[in-house]
C-alpha positions in Angstrom: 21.0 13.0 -27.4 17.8 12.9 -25.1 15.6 10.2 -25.3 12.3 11.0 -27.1 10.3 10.3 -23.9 12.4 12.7 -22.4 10.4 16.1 -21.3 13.0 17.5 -19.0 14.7 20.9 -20.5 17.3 20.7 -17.6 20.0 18.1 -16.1 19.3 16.5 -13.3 21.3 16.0 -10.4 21.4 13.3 -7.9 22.0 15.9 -5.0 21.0 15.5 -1.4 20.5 18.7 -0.5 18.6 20.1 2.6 15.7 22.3 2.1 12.7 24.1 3.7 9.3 23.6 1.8 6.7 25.7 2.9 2.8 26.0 1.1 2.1 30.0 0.4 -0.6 30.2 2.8 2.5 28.8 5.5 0.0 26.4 6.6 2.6 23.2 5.7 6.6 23.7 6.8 8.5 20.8 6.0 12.2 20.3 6.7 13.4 17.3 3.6 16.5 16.3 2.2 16.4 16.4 -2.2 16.5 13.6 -3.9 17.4 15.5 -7.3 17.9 18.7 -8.5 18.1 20.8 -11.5 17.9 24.4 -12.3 14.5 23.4 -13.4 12.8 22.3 -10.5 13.4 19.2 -7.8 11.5 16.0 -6.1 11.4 15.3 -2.1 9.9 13.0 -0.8 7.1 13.3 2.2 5.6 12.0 5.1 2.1 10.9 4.2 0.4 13.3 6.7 1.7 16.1 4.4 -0.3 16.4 1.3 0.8 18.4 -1.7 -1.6 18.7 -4.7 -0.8 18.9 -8.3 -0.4 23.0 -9.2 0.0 23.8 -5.6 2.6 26.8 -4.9 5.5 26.2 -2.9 8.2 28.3 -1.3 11.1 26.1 -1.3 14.3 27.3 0.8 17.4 25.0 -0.6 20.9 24.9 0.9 23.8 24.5 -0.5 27.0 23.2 0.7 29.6 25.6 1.5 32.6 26.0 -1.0 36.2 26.5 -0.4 35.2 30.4 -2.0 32.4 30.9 0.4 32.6 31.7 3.7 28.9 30.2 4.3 26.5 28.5 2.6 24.8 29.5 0.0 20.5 29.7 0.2 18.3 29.4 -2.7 15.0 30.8 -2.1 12.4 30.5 -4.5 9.1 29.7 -5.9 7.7 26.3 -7.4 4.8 24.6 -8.5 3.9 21.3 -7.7 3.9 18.9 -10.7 3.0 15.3 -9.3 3.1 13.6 -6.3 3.6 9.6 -6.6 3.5 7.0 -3.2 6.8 5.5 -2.8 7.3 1.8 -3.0 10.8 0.5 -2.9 10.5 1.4 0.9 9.6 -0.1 4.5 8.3 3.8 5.1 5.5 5.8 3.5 6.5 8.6 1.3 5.1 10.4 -0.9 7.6 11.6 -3.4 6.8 15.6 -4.7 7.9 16.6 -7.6 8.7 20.3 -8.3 8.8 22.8 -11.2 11.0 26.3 -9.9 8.5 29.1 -11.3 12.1 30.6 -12.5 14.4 28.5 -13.4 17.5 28.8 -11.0 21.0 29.9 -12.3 24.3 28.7 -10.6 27.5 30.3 -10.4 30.6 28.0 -10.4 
């Protein structure tokens, strides 16, 4: 059962996961690693000299490992809004941490 407080519709996944975030206007390109995914959307975190605002669009590329099926890996490409941005405390470095709602949710095939 979810919790009450719960909002999320989707599971999330503790998944490192390389990915390309870029703002529509291509004016920010970032290169991050995930720090959770679901088929709903996903949080990065950011180097304070890259701002995101709350309902800016993203195009966020995300990589996924290679399978014992696949030949290569397999991309995501896709579209996402962002939701909030937070600073990041439990760390020496300053991050922002981004999260992400997909404008689709995406669909995996296992």
């Amino acid at each position: 059962m979810k919790n009450p407080e719960e909002r999320r519709k989707h599971y999330r996944l503790k998944l490192h996961l390389p990915i390309e975030v870029s703002s529509q206007d291509k004016d920010k390109r970032l290169s991050r690693i995930t720090s959770n995914i679901s088929a709903g959307g996903i949080y990065f975190s950011s180097p304070p000299n890259y701002t995101f605002a709350p309902g800016e669009k993203l195009n966020v590329k995300i990589v996924m490992p290679k399978t014992s099926a696949a030949k290569n890996h397999n991309l995501f490409d896709t579209y996402a809004t962002v939701v909030r941005t937070e600073p990041i405390t439990n760390s020496s470095i300053k991050r922002m941490g981004v999260a992400c709602k997909f404008d689709r949710p995406l669909t995996f095939n296992v």
